[in-house]
PLY file of the C-alpha trace (Angstrom):
ply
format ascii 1.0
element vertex 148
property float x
property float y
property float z
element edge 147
property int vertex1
property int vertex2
end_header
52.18 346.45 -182.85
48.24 346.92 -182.03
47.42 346.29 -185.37
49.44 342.66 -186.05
47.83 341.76 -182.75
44.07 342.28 -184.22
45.17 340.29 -186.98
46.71 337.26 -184.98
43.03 337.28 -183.24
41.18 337.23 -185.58
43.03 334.25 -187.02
42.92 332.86 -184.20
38.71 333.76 -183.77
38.78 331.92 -188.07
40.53 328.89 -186.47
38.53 328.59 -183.52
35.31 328.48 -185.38
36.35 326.52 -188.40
34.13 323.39 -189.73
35.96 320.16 -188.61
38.05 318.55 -191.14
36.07 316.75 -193.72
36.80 312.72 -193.90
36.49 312.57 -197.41
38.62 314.91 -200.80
36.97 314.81 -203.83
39.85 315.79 -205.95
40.80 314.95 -208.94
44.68 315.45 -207.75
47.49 314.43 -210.32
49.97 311.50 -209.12
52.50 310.16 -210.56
53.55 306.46 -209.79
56.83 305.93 -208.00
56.38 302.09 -207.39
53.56 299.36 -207.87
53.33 297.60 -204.11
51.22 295.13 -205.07
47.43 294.28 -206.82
46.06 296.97 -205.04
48.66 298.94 -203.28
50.59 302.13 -205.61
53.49 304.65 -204.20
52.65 308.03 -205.79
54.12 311.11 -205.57
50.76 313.50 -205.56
50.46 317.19 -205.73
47.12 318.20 -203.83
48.21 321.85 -205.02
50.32 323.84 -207.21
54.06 323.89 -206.22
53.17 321.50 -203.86
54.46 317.46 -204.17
53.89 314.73 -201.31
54.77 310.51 -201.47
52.00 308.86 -200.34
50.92 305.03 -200.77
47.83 304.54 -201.99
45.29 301.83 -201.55
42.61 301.43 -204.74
39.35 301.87 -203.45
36.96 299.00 -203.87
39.44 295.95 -204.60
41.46 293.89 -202.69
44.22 291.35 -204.52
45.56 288.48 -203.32
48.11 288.28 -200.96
52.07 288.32 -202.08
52.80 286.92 -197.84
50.73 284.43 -198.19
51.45 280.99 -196.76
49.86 279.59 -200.02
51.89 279.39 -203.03
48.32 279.45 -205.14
47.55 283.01 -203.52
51.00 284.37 -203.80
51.42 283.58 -207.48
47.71 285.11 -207.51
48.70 288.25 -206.40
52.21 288.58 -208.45
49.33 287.97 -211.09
47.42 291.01 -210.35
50.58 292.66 -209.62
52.04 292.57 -212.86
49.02 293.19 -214.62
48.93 296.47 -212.48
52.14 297.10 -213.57
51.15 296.82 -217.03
48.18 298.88 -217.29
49.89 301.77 -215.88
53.07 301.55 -217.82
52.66 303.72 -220.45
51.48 306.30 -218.74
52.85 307.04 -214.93
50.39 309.56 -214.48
46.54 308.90 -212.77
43.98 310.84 -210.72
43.14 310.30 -207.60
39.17 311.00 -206.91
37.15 310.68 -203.70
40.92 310.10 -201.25
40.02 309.44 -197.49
42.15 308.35 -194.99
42.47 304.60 -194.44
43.19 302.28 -191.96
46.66 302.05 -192.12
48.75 304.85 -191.11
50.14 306.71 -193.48
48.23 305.29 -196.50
45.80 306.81 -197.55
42.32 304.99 -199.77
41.19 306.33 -203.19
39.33 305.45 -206.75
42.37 305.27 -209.03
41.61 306.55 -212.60
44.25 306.43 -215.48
44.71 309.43 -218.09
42.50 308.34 -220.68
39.62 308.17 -217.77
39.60 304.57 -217.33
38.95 302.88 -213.58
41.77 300.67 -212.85
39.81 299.31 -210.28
37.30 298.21 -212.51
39.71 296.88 -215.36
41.09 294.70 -212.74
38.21 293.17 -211.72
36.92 292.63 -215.23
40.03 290.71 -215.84
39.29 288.38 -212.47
42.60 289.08 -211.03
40.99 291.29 -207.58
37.87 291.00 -205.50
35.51 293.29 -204.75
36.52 295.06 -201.27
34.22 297.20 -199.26
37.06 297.51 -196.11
35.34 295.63 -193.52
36.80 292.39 -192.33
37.87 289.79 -195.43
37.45 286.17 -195.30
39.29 283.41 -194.55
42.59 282.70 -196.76
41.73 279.24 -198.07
44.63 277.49 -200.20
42.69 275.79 -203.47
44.31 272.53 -203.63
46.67 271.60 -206.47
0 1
1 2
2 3
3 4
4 5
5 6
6 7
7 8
8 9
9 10
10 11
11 12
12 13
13 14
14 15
15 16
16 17
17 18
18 19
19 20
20 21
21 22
22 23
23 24
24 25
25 26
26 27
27 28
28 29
29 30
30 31
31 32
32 33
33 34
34 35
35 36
36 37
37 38
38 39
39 40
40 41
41 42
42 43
43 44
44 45
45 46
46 47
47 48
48 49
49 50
50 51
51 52
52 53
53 54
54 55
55 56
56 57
57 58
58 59
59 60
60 61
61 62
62 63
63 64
64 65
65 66
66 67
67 68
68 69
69 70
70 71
71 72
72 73
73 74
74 75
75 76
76 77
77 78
78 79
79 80
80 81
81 82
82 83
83 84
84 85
85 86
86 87
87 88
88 89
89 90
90 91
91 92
92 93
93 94
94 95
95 96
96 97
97 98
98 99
99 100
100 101
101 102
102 103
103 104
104 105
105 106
106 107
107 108
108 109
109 110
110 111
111 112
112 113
113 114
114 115
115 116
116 117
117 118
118 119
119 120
120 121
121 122
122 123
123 124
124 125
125 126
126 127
127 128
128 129
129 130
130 131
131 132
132 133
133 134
134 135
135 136
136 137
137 138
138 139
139 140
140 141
141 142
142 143
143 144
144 145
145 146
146 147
């Protein structure tokens, strides 16, 4: 009995004196889509470690696509745009890495660079093909409706 009682203190004394949580995971950690949300939104099903599998939406760091909800028929078909094109770069292969994963401002989702198998950015491929902005995760403009 004495000696599970040094043990449970001195987990306790570990606990007690452990460095706070860090706001930032460098990974890499293996995902495997479940569901494109939107332009910039995925639902992956990630294992942070082995024997070990968690859903978890996932918001691509540094890009920000337009708006499916929007009032604006322009910006909605925008965003199905950047959608499907989402869609289609991960379609042959459900499988990415998640790199530098930090909470974000949303419950329950969490922020992180997306890469695909073969190493490319899909936040960058995106943008090269004009279909995101550029998103640091401060405050975003105005929605402005370009006129027909």
């Amino acid at each position: 009995m004495m000696k599970t009682g040094l043990i449970l203190a001195g987990f306790a004394a570990v606990f007690a004196t452990a460095a706070p949580a860090r706001d930032e995971i460098s990974g890499p950690v293996a995902a495997e889509i479940l569901r494109i949300i939107d332009g910039d939104t995925l639902l992956v099903e990630a294992q942070p470690w082995p024997q070990q599998k968690m859903e978890v939406y996932v918001r691509i760091r540094g890009i920000d696509a337009p708006e499916l909800r929007s009032k604006c028929l322009r910006i909605r078909e925008a965003g199905l745009d950047a959608q499907h094109a989402l869609e289609a770069l991960t379609a042959k292969s459900r499988g990415i890495q998640l790199t530098r994963i930090a909470g974000d401002k949303y419950f329950g989702r969490i922020v992180a660079d997306v890469k695909l198998l073969d190493g490319r950015s899909v936040a960058d491929d995106l943008l090269l093909a004009g279909l995101v902005q550029t998103y640091d995760g401060g405050r975003k403009p105005r929605e402005i409706c370009p006129a027909d």
